[in-house]
N, CA, C and O of each residue as an XYZ file, in Angstrom:
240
protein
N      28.167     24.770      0.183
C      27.954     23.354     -0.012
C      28.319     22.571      1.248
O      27.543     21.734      1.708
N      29.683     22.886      1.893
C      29.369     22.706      2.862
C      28.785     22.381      4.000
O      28.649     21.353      4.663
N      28.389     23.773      4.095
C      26.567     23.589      5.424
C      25.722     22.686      4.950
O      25.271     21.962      5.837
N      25.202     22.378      3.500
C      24.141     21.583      3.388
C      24.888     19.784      3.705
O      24.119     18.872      4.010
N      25.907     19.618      3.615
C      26.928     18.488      4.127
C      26.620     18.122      5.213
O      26.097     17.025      5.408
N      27.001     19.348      6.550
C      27.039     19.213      7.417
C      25.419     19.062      7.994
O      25.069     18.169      8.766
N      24.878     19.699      7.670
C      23.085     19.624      8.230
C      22.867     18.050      7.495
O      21.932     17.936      8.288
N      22.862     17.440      7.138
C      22.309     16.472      6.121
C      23.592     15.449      7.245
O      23.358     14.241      7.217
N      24.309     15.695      7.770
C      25.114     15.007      8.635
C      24.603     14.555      9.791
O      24.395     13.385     10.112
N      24.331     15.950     10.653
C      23.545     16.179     11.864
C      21.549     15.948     12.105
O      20.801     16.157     13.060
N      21.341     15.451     10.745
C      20.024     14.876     10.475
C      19.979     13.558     10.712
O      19.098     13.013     11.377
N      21.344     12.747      9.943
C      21.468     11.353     10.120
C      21.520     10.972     11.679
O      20.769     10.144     12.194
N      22.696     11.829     12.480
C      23.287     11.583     13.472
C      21.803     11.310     14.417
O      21.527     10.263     15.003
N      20.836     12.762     14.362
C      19.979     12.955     15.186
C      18.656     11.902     14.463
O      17.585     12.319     14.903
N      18.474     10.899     13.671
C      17.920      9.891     13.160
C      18.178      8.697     13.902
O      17.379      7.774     14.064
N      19.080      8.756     14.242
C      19.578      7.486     14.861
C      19.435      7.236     16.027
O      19.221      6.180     16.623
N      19.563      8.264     16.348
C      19.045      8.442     17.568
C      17.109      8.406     18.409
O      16.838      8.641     19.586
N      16.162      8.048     17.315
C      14.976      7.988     17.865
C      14.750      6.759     17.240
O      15.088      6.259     16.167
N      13.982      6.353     18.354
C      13.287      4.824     18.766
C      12.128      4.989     18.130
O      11.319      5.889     18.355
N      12.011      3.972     17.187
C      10.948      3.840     15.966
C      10.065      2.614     16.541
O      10.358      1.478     16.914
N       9.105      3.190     16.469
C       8.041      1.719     16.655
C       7.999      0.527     16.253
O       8.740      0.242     15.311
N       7.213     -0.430     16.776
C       7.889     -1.749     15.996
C       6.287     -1.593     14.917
O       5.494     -0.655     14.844
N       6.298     -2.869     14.241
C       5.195     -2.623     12.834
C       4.075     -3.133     14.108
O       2.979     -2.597     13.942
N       4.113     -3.803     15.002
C       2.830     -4.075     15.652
C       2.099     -3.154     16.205
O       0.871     -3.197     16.130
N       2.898     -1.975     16.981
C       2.611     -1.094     17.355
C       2.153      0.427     16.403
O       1.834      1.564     16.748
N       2.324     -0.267     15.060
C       2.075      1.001     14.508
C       0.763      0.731     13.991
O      -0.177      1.521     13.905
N       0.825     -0.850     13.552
C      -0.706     -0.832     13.000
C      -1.702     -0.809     14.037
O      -2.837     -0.410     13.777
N      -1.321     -1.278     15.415
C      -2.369     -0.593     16.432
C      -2.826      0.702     16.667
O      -4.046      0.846     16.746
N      -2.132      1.638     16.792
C      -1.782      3.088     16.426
C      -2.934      3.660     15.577
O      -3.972      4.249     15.878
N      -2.140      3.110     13.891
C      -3.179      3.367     12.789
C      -4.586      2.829     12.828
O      -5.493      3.497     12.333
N      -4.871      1.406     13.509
C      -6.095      1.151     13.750
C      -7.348      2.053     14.731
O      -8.520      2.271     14.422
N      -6.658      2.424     15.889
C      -6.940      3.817     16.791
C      -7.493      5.054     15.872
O      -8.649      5.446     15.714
N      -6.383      5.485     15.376
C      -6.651      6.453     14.805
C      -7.745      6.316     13.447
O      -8.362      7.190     12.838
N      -7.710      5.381     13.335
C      -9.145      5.538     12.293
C     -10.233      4.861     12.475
O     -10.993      4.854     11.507
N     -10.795      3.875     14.064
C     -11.860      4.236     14.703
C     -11.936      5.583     14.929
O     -12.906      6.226     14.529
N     -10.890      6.163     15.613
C     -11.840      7.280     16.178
C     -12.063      8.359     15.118
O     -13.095      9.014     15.263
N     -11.236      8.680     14.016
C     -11.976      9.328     12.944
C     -13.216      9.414     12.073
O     -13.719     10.276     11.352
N     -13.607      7.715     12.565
C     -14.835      7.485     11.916
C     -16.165      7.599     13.169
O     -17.377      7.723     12.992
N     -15.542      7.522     14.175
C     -16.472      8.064     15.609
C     -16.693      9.647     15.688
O     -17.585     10.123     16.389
N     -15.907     10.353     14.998
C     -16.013     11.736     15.149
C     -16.478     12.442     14.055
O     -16.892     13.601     14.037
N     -16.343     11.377     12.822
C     -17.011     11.675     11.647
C     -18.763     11.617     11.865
O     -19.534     12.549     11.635
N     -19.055     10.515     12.273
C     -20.157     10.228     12.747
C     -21.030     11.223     13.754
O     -22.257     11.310     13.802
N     -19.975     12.002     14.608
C     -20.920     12.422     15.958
C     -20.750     13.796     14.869
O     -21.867     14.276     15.062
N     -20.213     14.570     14.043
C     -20.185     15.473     13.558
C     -21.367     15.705     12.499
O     -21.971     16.772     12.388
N     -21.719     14.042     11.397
C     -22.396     14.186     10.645
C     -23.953     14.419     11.275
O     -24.915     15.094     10.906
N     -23.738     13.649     12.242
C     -25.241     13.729     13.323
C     -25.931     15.287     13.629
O     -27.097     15.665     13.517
N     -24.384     16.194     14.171
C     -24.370     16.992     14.798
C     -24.563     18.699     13.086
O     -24.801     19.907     13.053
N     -24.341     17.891     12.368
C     -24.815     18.726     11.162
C     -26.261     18.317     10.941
O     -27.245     19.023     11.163
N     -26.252     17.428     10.606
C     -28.171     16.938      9.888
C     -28.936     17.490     10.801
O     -29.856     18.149     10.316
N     -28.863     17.443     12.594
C     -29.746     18.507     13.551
C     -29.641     19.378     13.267
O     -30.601     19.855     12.662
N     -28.328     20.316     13.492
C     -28.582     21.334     12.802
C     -29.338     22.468     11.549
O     -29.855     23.585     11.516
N     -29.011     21.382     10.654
C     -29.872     21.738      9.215
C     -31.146     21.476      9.323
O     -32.011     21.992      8.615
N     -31.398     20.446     10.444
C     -33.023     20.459     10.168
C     -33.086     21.252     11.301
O     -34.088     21.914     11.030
N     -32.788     21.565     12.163
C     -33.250     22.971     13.184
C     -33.333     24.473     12.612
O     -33.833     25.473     13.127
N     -32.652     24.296     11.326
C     -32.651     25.487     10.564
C     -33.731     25.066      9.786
O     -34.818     25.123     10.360
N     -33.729     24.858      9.201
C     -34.830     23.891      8.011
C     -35.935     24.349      8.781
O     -36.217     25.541      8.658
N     -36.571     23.702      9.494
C     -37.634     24.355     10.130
C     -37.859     25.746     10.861
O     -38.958     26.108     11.280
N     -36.657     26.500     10.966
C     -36.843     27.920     11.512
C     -37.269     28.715     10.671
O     -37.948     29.694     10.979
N     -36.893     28.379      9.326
C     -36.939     29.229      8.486
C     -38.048     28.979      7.911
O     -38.548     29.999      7.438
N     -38.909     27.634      7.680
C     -39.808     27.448      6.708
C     -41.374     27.603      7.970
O     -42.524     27.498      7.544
């Protein structure tokens, strides 16, 4: 019981120690990150439908 004391100690200690973003910077962040998920969603869905129709027609 102990050890789980002490780890659950050295979690806090090492918590305190990192510099957390402020909320402006995070919703910029999160805004980033989900243009470009929807930019890569996009070049992927593109990059399937050629595909399928390059197959689509190989086969038929």
């Amino acid at each position: 019981m102990n050890k789980i004391f002490a780890f659950l100690s050295e979690v806090t200690t090492e918590l305190k120690k990192v510099t957390w973003p402020s909320r402006d910077e995070l919703v910029g962040s999160a805004i980033i990150v989900c243009i470009l998920v929807a930019v890569f969603a996009v070049i992927l869905g593109g990059m399937d439908a050629a595909f399928s129709a390059l197959i689509g027609h190989l086969i038929h």
